[in-house]
C-alpha positions in Angstrom: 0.0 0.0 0.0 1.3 3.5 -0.9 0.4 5.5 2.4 1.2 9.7 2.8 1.0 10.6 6.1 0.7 13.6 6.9 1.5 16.2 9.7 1.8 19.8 9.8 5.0 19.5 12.5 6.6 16.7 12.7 9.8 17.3 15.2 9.5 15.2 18.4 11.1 17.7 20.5 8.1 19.7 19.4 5.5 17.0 21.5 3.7 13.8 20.6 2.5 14.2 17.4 6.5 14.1 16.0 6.8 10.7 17.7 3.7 9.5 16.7 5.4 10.1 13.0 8.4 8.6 13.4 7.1 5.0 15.8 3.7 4.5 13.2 5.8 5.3 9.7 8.4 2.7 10.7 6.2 0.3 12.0 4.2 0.5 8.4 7.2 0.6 6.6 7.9 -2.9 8.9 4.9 -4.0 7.1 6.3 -3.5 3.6 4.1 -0.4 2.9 5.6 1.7 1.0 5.1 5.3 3.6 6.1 9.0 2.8 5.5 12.1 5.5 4.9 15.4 4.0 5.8 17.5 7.0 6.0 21.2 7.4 8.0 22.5 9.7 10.0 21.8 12.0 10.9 18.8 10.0 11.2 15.1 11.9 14.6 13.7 12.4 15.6 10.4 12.5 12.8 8.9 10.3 13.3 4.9 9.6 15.9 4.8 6.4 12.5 3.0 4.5 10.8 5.9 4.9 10.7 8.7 2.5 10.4 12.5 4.0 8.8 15.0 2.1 9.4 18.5 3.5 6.3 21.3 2.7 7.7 24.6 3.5 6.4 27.5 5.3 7.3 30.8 6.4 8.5 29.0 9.6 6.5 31.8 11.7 7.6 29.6 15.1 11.0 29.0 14.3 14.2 28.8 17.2 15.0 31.2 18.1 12.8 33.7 16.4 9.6 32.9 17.1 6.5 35.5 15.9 9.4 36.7 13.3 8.7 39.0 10.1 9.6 37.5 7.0 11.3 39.3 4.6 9.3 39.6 1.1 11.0 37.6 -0.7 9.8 34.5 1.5 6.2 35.4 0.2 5.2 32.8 -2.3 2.0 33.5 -3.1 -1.5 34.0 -0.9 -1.4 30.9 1.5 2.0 32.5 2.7 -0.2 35.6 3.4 -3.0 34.1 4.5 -0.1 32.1 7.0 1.8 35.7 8.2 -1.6 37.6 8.5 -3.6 35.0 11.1 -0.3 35.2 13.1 -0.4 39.0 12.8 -4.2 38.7 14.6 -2.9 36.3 17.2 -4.5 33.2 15.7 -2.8 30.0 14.7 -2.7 29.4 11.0 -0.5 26.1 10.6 -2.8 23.4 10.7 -4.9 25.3 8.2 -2.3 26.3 5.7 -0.6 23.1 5.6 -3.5 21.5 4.4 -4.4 24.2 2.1 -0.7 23.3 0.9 -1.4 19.2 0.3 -4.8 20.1 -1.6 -2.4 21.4 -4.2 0.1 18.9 -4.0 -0.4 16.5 -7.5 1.3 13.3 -5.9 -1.2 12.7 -3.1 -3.2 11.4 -6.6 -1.3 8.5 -6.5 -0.6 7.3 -3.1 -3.7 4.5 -2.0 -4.7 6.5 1.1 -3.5 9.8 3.1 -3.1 9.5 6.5 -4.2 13.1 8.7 -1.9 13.8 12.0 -4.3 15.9 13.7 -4.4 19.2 11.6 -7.6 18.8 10.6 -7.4 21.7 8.3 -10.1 22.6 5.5 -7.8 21.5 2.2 -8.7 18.0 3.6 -12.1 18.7 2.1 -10.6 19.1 -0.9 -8.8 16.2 -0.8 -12.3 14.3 0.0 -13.4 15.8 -3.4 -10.5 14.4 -5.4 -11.8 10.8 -4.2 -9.0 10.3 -1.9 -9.4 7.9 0.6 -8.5 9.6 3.9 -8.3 8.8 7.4 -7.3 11.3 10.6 -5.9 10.4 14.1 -7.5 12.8 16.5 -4.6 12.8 19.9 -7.9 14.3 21.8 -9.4 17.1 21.2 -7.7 20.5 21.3 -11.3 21.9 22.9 -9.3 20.9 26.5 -6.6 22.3 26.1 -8.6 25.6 25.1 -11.0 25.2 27.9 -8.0 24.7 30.6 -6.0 27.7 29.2 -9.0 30.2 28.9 -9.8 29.3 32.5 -5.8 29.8 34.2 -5.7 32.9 31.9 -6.4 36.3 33.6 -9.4 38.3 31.7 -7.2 40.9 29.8 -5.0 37.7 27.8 -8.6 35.5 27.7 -9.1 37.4 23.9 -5.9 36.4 22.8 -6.2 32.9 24.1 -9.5 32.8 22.2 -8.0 34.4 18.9 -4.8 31.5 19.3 -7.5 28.5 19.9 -9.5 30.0 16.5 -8.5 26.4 14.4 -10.3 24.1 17.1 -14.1 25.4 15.4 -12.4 24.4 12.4 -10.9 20.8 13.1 -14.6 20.1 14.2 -16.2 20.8 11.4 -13.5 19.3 9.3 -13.8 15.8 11.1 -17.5 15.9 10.9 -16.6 15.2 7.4 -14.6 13.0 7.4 -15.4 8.7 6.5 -12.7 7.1 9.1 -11.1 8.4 12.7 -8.7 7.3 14.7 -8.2 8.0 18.2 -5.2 6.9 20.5 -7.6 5.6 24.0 -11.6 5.5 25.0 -11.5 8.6 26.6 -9.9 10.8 24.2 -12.9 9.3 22.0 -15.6 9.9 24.5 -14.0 13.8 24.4 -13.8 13.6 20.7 -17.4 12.4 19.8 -18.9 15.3 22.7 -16.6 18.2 21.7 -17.0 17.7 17.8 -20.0 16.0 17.4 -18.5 13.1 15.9 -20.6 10.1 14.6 -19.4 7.2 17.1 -19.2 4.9 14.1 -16.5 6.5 12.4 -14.4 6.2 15.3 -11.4 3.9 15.7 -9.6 3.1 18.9 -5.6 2.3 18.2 -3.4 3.0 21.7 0.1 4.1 21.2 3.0 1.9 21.2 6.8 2.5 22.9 9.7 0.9 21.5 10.9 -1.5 24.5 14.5 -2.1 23.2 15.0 1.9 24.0 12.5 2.5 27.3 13.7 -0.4 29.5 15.0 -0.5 33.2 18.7 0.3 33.5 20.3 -0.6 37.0 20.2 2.0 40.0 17.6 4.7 40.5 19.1 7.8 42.5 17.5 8.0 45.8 14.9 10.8 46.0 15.0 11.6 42.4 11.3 12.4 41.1 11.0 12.8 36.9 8.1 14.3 35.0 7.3 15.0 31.6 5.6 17.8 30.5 5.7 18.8 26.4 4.2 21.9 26.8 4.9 24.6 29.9 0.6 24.9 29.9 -1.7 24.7 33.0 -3.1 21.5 30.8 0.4 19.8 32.3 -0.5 20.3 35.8 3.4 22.4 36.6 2.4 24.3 38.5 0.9 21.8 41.7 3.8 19.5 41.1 6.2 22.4 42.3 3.9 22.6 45.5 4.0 19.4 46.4 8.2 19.1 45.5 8.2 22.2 47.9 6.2 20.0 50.6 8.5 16.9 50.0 11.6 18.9 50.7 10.2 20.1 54.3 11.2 16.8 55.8 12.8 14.8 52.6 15.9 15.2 50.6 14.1 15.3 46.9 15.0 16.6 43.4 12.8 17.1 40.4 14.0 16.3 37.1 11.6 18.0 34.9 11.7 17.8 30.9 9.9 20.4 29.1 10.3 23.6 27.4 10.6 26.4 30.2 10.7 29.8 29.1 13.6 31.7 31.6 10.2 34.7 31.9 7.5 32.2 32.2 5.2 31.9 35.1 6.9 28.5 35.4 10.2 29.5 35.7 8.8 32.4 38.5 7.3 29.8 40.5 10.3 27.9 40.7 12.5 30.9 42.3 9.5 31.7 44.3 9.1 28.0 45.9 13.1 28.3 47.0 13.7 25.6 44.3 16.4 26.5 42.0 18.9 23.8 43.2 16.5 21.0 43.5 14.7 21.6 40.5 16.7 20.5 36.7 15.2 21.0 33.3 15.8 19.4 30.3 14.7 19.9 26.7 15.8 18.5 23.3 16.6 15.1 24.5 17.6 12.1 22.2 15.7 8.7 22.7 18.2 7.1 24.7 18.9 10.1 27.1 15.5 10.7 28.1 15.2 6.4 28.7 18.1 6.5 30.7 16.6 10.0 33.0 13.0 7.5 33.1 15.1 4.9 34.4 16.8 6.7 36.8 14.5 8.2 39.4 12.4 6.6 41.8 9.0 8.0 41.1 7.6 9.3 37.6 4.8 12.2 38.4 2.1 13.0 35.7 -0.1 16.1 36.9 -2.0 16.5 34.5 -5.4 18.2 34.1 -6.0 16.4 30.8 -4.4 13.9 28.8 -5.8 12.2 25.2 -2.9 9.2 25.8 0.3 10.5 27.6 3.0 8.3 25.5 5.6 9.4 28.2 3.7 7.7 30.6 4.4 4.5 29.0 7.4 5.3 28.7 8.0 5.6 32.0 6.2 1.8 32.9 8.7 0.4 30.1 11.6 1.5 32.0 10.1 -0.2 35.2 9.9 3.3 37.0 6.5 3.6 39.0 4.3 6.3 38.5 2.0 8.7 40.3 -0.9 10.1 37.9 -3.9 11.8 38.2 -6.8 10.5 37.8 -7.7 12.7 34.2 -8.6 12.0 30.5 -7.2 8.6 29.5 -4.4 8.5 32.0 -6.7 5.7 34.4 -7.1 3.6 30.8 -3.6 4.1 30.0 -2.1 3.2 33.5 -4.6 0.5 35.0 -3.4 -1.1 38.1 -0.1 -0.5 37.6 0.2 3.3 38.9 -1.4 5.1 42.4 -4.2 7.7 40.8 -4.8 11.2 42.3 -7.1 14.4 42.1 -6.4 16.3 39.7 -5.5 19.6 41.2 -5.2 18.4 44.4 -1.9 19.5 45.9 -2.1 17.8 48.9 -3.2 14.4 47.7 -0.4 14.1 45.0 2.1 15.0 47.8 0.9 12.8 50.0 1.2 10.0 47.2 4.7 10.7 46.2 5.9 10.5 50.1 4.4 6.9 50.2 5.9 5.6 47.6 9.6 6.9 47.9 9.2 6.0 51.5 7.8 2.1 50.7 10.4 0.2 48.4 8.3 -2.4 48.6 5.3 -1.0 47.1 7.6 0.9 44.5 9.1 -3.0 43.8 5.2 -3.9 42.7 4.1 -1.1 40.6 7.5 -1.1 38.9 6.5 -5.1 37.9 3.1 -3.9 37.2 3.8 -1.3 34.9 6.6 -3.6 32.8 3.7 -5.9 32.3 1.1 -4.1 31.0 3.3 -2.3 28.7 4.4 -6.0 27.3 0.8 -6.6 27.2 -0.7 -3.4 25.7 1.7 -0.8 24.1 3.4 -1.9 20.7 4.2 -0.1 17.6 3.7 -3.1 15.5 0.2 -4.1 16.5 -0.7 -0.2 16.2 0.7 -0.4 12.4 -1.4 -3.5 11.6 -4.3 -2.1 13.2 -3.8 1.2 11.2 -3.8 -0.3 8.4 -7.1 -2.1 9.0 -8.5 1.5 9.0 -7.0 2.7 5.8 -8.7 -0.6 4.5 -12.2 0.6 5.6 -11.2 4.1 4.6 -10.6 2.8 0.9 -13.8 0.8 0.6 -15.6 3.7 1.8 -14.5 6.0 -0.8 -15.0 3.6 -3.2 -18.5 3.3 -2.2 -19.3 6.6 -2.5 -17.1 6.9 -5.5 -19.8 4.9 -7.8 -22.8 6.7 -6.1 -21.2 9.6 -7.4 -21.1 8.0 -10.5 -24.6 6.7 -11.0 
């Protein structure tokens, strides 16, 4: 089969949609489908040698490290370029749209057997449809939370320009409504999916994420006291913020560092809170991490933390039960159906209760022993990248006979 997949960013360092790109194209490719990305930018790395990258350029409006940058004229190409600069200029997001206006015009999705949507959801998909492609979408979860949670922890003068930013969500509703086959990465970012967007339950497939287990494994000693947490976006969606508390709590009668990967701006409310909470030399930060280094980081500390207000899937998460490291969670969006029995759940929110959690289990070895042997089991049982391929691929199958169905209706 002769898949596109497409995604309008595709750098893993820029969240989970980049990995999603790199783990499903290989594990196709493992298939002996033939698989090329069109991504804009910032382009994936490290794409399986089998798979063929096909970069879609933009006017790289988000770019390190000149983000919100003014292009010079010459850049302009013609009006989706405008269109592009001008909905940054008015504080909205323009990249899922334009990229898809971009593959509407692109002659060689014509011959590929079906085009595979990462979560732009973006009008030129329509036009696609019209063209008699066969297409299918994976919806992460909707981007309605994440809207919802930073409207809420924003104060009323930045609530417009949160608004303005969130403008594509209306659109990748009414862009899914439309289309023949969905797929969604756990039940409860398709409960979310089908309320927010009004999505026909039938058109909805369930495929969980997979981790490569020859990377996230266990790897010897954990440092004592050593917390990690993964968070791809510095948002209140991440749940940062209460996390800091309750490291602040820990420290009162516990010798406890936080090794926190995400993307901290040095002026960010984040970054404040840290200096505020008196934890500067307890508190590291990573970003940009290969693979292998943030495996190893999993591997090393006693306790994983997940905050969060809202999760669709949480890959990290299972990343951090492959590498045997138990995990505190809350108890939001699909992080219960992703964890199981193999993590202790909190309230979301609830400072108290997540600092309470993380002093019983780096104070019980024991019960750290049993989750650790919990979570390495469910991940052997659950989470692989070649049963999501093959299951993929079972929904590009529907997604063909569809259109071909509707193909000779058209025709009669």
């Amino acid at each position: 089969m002769r898949i596109a997949l497409l995604s309008y960013r595709s750098k893993e360092h820029s969240g989970g949609q980049g990995v999603y790109v790199r783990h499903l194209s290989r594990g196709l490719a493992e298939l002996g489908h033939e698989v090329t990305v069109y991504s804009g930018q910032p382009y994936p790395e490290n794409l399986d040698p089998r798979v063929t990258l096909e970069k879609v350029p933009s006017l790289d409006l988000y770019r390190d490290p000149d983000p919100f940058r003014t292009p010079h004229l010459r850049e302009f190409r013609g009006p989706i370029d405008v269109l592009e600069y001008l909905t940054m200029l008015t504080a909205g997001f323009p990249e899922p749209l334009t990229f898809t206006l971009r593959m509407a015009r692109d002659p060689r999705l014509a011959d590929v057997d079906v085009v595979h949507d990462n979560q732009s959801l973006g009008y030129g998909l329509l036009w696609l449809l019209r063209r008699g492609i066969p297409l299918v979408a994976t919806i992460h979860h909707p981007i309605s939370r994440d809207r919802r949670l930073d409207i809420a922890a924003a104060s009323l003068r930045k609530q417009v320009s949160v608004r303005r930013w969130y403008g594509f969500v209306r659109m990748q509703a009414q862009v899914a409504r439309r289309l023949p086959a969905l797929l969604t990465v756990s039940t409860a970012s398709a409960t979310d999916t089908i309320t927010d967007f009004g999505i026909d339950p039938e058109r909805m497939t369930v495929v969980p994420l997979g981790v490569d287990t020859d990377v996230f494994r266990p790897r010897g000693e954990r440092v004592p006291g050593r917390i990690v947490a993964v968070a791809s976006a510095d948002s209140p969606l991440k749940g940062v913020a209460h996390l800091l508390e309750s490291v602040a709590k820990l420290r009162v009668e516990r010798d406890v560092e936080l090794h926190l990967v995400s993307r901290i701006d040095p002026k960010s409310a984040t970054a404040r809170r840290i200096d505020e909470l008196g934890l500067s030399d307890a508190v590291t930060l990573y970003s940009g991490l290969t693979d292998d280094d943030l495996a190893a980081l999993l591997a090393s500390a006693e306790v994983m933390a997940v905050p969060s207000l809202y999760e669709g899937f949480s890959l990290p998460t299972v990343e951090g039960l492959a590498c045997g490291t138990p995990v505190v969670a809350s108890r939001a969006g699909a992080l219960p159906e992703v964890v199981g029995d193999a993590a202790i759940l909190v309230t979301p929110g609830d400072v108290g209760e997540l600092t309470d959690a993380l002093a019983a289990l780096l104070d019980d070895p024991h019960e750290r022993e049993r989750l650790s042997a919990a979570g390495l089991a469910r991940v052997e049982e659950r989470f692989s990248w070649t049963s999501v391929a093959r299951a993929t691929v079972s929904a590009y199958e529907t997604a063909i006979a569809k259109t071909k169905t509707r193909t000779r209706r058209a025709d009669r």
